[in-house]
C-alpha positions in Angstrom: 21.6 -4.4 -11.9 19.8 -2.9 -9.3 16.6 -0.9 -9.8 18.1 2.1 -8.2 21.1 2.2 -10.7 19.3 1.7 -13.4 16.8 4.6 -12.7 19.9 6.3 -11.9 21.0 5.9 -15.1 18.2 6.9 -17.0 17.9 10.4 -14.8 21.3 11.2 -16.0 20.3 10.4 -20.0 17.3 12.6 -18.7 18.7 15.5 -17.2 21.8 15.4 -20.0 19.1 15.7 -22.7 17.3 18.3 -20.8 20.5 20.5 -20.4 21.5 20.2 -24.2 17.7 21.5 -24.9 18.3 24.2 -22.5 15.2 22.9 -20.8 16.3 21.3 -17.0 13.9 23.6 -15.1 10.8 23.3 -17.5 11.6 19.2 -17.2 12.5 19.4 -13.5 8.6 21.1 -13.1 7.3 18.4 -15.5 8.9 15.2 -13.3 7.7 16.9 -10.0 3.9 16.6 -11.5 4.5 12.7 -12.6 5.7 12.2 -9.1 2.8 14.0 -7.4 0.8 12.5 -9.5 2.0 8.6 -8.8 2.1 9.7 -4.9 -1.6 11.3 -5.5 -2.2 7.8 -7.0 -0.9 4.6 -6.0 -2.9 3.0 -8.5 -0.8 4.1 -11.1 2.2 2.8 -10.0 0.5 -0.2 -9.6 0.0 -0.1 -13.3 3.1 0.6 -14.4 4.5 -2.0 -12.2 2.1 -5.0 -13.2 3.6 -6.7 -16.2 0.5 -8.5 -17.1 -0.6 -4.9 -18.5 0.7 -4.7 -21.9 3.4 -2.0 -22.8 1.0 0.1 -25.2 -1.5 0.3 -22.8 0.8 1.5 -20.3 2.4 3.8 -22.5 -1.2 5.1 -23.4 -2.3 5.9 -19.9 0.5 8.3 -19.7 0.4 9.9 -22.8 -3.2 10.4 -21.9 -3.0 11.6 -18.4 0.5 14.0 -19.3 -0.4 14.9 -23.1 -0.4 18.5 -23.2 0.6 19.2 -19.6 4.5 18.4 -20.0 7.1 18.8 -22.1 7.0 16.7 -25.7 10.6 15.0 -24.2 9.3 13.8 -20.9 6.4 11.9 -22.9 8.8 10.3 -25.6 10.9 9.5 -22.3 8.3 7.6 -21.0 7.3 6.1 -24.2 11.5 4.7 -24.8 11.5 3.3 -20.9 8.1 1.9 -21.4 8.8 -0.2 -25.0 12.5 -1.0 -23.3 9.9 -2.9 -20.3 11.3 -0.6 -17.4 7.9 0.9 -16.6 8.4 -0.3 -13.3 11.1 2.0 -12.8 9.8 5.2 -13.9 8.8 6.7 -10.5 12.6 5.6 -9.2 13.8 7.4 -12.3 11.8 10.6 -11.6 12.9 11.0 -8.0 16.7 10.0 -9.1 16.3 13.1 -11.8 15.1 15.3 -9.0 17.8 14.1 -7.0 20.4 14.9 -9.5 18.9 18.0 -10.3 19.6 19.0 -6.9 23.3 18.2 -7.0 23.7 20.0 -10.6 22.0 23.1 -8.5 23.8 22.8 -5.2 20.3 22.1 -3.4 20.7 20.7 0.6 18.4 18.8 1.7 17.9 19.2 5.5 15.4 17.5 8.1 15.2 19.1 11.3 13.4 17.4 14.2 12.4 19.2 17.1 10.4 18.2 20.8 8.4 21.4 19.8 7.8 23.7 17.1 10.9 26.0 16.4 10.1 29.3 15.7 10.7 31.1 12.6 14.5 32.6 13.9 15.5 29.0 15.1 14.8 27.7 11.4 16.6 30.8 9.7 19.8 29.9 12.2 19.5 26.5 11.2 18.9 26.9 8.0 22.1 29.7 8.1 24.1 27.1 9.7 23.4 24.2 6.9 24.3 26.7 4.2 27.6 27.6 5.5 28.4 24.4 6.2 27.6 22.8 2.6 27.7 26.0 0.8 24.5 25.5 -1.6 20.6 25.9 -0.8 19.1 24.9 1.5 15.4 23.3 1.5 14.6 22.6 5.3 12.0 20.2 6.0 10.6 20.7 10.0 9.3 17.9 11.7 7.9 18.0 15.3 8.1 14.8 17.6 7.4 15.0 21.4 9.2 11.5 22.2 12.9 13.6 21.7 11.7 15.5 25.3 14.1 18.4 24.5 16.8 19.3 21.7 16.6 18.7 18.0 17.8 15.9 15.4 19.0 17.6 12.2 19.8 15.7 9.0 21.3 17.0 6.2 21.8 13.8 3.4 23.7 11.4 5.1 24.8 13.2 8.1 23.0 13.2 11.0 23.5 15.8 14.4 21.5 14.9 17.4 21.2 16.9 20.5 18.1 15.4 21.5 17.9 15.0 25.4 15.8 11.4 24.6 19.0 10.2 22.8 21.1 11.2 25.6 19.0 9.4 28.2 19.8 6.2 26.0 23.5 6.5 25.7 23.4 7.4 29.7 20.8 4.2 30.0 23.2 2.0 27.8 26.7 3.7 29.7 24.6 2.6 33.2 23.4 -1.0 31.4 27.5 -1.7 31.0 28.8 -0.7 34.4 
């Protein structure tokens, strides 16, 4: 099985658990910090991904960088993958709980990439425009990349609208390239 279903899995047990506690947002906060943290330190993904490090010693680091800073569930979480040898798996698992988290909460993902900066009213309409369209929140992400000349690439998950005048000039490159 694939790492990404099996953190899958384990982010639904996660976020199942958390919703009979009535705790999802508290655990939600508490996953966001162990992935800042991994992404703050590379080295301890490295850790929980070398299996020459034993299990306890794994489980110890987090229970001593996390004890007292999250909820009691995420650390027996962490202790169950850890002593079932899916350590490796654990920064998959927190950004698969995050991602089902946002589908439980309607949350939209959108990227919007633009020649320029947009200004604050072209990200509202956007953003306006995203929430109709998929009827939950929107979080827009805005990224700025002079190579697109003119126009804007918006993503929202798998969909993907470009109006870019750089991706035009291709298709009119390619359309020219097979006359």
């Amino acid at each position: 099985m694939s790492e990404i279903q099996v953190a899958s899995r384990y982010a639904k047990s996660l976020i199942d658990l958390a919703g009979e506690q009535s705790s999802v947002e508290e655990v939600k906060g508490d996953i966001e910090l162990f992935l800042e943290t991994c992404r703050a330190n590379p080295e301890l993904q490295a850790i929980l991904k070398n299996p020459i490090i034993s299990l306890d010693k794994k489980a110890n680091i987090l229970d001593g960088l996390f004890s007292g800073k999250v909820h009691e569930m995420i650390l027996s979480f962490f202790k169950i993958v850890i002593r079932k040898g899916r350590a490796e798996i654990l920064f998959a698992t927190a950004k698969e709980f995050v991602s089902q988290y946002n589908v439980l909460k309607n949350i939209v993902k959108a990227t919007v990439t633009s020649a320029s900066p947009l200004s604050q009213e072209n990200i509202r309409q956007i953003e306006e425009v995203v929430k109709a369209s998929t009827q939950g929140e929107v979080i827009l992400t805005t990224i700025v990349d002079p190579k697109l000349i003119g126009g804007f690439i918006l993503k929202v998950g798998d969909k993907q609208f470009d109006t870019s005048i750089s991706s035009k000039l291709n298709k009119l490159r390619k359309e020219f390239e097979q006359s």
